[in-house]
N, C-alpha and C positions, 0 to 999 in steps of 0.2 A: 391513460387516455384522458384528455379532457372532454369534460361533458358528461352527460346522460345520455343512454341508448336504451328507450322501450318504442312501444309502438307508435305511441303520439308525435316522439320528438323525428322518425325515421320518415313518419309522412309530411311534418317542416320540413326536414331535408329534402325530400320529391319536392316539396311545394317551392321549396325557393332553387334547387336544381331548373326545375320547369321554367321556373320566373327567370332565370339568365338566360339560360337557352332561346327562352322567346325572346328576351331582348337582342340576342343575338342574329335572330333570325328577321327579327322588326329592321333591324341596321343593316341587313343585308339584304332587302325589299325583298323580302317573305312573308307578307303579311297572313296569310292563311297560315303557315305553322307558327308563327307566332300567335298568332289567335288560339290556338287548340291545344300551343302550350299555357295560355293564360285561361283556359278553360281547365286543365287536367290542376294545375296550379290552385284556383279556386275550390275545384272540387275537395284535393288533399287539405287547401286550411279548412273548410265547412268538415270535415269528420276529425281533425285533429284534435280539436276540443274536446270535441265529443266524448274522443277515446281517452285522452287525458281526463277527463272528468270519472268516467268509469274507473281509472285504477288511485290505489292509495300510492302518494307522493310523499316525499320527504320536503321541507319549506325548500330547499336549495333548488330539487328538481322541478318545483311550480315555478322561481324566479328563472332556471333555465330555461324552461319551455316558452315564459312569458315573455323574456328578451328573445328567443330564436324566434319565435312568432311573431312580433314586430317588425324583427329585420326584414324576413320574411315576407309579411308585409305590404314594409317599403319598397321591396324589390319588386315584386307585384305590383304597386302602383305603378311603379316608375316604368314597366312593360307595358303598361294601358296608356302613357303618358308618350312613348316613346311609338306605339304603332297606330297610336292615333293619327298620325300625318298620313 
């Protein structure tokens, strides 16, 4: 498989799953679950760090975690960006 799979990188995935979904729902004038997926979104990156910081990483799995978290993200901004109208 590609990638890393512990706890940190599983809650980026929540985080940026959420972050489409609201965008989906932002495009689909659903502003309220789109709101609550950019809420549930935020919550997961604010403890994903966290949790990554808690466990011992190999250099590959921090550069993994460091790119999926950016994407991440941008896709989160681009859901504030996008339900803003």
């Amino acid at each position: 498989m590609i990638g890393f799979y512990n706890y940190s990188v599983w809650l980026t995935y929540v985080s940026l799953l959420s972050g489409v979904c609201g965008i989906c729902f932002a495009t689909n004038n659903n502003p309220l679950v789109a709101t609550i997926c950019l809420i549930v979104s935020g919550v997961c990156d604010m403890f994903d760090g966290k949790i990554a910081r808690m466990r011992e990483r190999t250099e590959e799995e921090k550069k993994y975690g460091m790119y999926l978290d950016s994407l991440s993200d941008l896709v989160i901004d681009s859901n504030a960006i996008v339900n803003a109208d």
